[in-house]
C-alpha positions as YAML, in Angstrom:
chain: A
units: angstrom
residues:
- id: 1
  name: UNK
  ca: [10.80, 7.66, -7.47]
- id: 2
  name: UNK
  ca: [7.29, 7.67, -6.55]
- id: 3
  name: UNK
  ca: [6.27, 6.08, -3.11]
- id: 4
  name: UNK
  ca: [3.76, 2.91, -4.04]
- id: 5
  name: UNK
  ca: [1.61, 1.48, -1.53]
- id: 6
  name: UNK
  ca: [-0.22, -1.46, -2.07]
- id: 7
  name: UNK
  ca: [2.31, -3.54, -4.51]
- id: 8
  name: UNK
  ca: [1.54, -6.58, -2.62]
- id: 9
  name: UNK
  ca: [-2.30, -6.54, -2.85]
- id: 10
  name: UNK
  ca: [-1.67, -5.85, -6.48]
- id: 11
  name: UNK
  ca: [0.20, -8.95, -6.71]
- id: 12
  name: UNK
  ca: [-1.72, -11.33, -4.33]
- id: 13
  name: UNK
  ca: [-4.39, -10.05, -6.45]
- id: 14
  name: UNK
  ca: [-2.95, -10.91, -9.72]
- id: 15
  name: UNK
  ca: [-0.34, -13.62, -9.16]
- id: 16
  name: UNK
  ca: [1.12, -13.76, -12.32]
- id: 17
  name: UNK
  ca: [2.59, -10.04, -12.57]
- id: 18
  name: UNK
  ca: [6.08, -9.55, -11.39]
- id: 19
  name: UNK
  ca: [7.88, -7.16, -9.95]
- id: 20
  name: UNK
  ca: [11.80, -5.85, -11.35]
- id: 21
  name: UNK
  ca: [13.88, -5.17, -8.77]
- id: 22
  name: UNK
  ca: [17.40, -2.57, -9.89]
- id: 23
  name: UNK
  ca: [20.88, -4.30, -8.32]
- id: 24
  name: UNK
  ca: [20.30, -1.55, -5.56]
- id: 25
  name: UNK
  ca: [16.77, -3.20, -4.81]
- id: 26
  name: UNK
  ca: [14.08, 0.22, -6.66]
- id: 27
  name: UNK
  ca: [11.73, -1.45, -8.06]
- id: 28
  name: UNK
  ca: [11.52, -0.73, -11.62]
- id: 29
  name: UNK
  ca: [8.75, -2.45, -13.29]
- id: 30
  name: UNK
  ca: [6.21, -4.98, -13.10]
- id: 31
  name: UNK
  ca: [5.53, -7.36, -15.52]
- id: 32
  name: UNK
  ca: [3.40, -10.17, -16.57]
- id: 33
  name: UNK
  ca: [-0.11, -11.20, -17.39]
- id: 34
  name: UNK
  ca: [-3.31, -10.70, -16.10]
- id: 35
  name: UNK
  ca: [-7.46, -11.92, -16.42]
- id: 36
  name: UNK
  ca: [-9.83, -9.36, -17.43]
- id: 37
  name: UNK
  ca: [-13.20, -10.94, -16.74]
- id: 38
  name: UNK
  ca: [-15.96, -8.59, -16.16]
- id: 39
  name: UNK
  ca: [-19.52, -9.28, -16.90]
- id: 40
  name: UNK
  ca: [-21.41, -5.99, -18.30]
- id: 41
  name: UNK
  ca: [-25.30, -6.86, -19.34]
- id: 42
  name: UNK
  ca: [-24.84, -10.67, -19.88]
- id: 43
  name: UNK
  ca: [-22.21, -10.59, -21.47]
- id: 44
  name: UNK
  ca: [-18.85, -11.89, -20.25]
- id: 45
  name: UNK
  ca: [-15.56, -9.74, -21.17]
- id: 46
  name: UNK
  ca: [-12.90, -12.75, -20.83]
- id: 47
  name: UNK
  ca: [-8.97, -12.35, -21.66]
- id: 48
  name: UNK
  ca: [-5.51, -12.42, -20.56]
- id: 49
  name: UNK
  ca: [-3.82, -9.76, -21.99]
- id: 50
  name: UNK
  ca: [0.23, -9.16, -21.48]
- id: 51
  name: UNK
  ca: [1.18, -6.50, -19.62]
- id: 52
  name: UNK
  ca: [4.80, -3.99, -18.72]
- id: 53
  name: UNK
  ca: [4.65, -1.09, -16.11]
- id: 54
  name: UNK
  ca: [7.48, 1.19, -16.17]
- id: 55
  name: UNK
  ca: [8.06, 3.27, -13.20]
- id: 56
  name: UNK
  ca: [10.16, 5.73, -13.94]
- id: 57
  name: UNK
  ca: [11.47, 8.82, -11.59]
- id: 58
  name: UNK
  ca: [8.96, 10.97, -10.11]
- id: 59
  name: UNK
  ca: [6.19, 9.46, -12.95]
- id: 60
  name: UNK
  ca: [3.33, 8.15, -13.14]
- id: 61
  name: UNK
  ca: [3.45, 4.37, -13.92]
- id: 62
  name: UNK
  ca: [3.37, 3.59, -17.68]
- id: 63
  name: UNK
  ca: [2.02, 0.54, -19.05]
- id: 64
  name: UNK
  ca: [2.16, -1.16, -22.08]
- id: 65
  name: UNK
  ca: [0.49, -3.73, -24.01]
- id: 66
  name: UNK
  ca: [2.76, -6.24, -25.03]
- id: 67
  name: UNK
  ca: [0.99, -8.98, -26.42]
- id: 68
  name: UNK
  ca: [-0.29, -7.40, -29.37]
- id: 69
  name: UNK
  ca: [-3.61, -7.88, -28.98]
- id: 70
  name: UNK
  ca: [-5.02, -4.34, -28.55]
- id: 71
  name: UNK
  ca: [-5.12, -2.87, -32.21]
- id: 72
  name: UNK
  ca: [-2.47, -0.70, -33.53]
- id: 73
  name: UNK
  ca: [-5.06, 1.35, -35.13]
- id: 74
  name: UNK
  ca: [-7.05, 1.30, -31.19]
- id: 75
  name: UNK
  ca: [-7.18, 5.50, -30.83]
- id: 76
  name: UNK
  ca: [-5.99, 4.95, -27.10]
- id: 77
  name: UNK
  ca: [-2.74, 3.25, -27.91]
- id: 78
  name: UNK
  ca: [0.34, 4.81, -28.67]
- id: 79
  name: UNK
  ca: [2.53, 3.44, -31.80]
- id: 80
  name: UNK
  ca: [4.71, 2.01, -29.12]
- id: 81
  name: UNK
  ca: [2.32, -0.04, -27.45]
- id: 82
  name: UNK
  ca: [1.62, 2.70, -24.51]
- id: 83
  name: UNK
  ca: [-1.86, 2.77, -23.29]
- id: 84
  name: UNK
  ca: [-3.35, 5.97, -22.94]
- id: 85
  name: UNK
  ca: [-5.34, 5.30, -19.67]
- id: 86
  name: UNK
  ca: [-6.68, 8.73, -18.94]
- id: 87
  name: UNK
  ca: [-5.44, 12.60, -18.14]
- id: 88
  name: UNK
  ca: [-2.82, 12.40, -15.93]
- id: 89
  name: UNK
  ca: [-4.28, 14.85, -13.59]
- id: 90
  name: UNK
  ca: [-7.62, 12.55, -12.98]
- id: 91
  name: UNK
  ca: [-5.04, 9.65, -12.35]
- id: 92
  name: UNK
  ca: [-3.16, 11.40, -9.65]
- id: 93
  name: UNK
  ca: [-6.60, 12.49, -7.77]
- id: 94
  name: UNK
  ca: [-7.62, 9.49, -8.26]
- id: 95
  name: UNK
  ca: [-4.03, 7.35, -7.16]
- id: 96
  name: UNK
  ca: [-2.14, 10.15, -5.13]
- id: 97
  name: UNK
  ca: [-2.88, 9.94, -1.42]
- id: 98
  name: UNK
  ca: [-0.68, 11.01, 1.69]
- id: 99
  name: UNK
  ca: [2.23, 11.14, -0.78]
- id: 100
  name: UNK
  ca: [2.03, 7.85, -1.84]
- id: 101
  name: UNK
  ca: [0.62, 6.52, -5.33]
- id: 102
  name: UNK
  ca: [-1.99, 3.67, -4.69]
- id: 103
  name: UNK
  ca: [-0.89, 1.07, -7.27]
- id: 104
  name: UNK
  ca: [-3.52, -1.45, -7.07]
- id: 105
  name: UNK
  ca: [-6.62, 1.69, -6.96]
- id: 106
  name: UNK
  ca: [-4.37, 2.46, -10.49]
- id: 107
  name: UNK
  ca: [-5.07, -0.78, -11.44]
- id: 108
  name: UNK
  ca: [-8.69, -1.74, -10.95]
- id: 109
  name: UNK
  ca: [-9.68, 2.33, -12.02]
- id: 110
  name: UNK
  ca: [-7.47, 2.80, -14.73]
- id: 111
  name: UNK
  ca: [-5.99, -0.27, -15.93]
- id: 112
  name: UNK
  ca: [-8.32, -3.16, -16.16]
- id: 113
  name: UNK
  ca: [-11.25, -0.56, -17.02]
- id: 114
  name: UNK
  ca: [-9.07, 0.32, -20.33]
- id: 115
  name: UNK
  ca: [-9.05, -3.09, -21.26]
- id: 116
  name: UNK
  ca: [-12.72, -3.74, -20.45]
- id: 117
  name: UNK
  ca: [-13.53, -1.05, -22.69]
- id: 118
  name: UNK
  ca: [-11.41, -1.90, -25.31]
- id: 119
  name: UNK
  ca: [-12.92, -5.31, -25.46]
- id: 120
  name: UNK
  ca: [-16.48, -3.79, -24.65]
- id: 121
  name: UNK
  ca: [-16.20, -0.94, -27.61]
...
């Protein structure tokens, strides 16, 4: 499993995502919703959108959409609800650092920048 750091800034962040613990206390996944509200040239970008990170074995975390409100037809989304948030190796220079992956940097970089340009575009 990959070492996260910064799971509870994430989540004092965003209060309403929740983590899934395993019996044996890995956490698995995180769940919930969160606010996207950016402001880019007047114009406010407002939603809560549903949201599912997997973390699976040695991966990077993968998140998907679960609300249905990002278009099946969006070119970044995969046919089951993935979200294609950028080339792995820019997320792990980006999110990698002293062997640990910086959830909440994954987050505000990756994450809620996919859905502000999904709403902006």
């Amino acid at each position: 499993m990959i070492k996260i750091k910064n799971l509870e800034s994430l989540c004092e962040q965003y209060p309403d995502l929740v983590c899934k613990y395993s019996v044996s206390g890995e956490l698995l996944s995180i769940e919930g919703s969160f606010l996207l509200n950016r402001i880019y040239e007047d114009t406010v970008y407002c939603k809560v959108y549903s949201i599912m990170i997997n973390l699976y074995d040695n991966q990077l975390p993968y998140i998907k959409e679960t609300g249905n409100r990002v278009d099946k037809n969006y070119p970044h989304r995969y046919p089951d609800g993935g979200l294609c948030l950028g080339v792995d190796a820019e997320i792990e220079l980006t999110c990698l650092e002293d062997g640990f992956f910086d959830i909440k940097k994954w987050f505000e970089c990756f994450v809620v920048s996919y859905f502000f340009s999904y709403e902006y575009y």
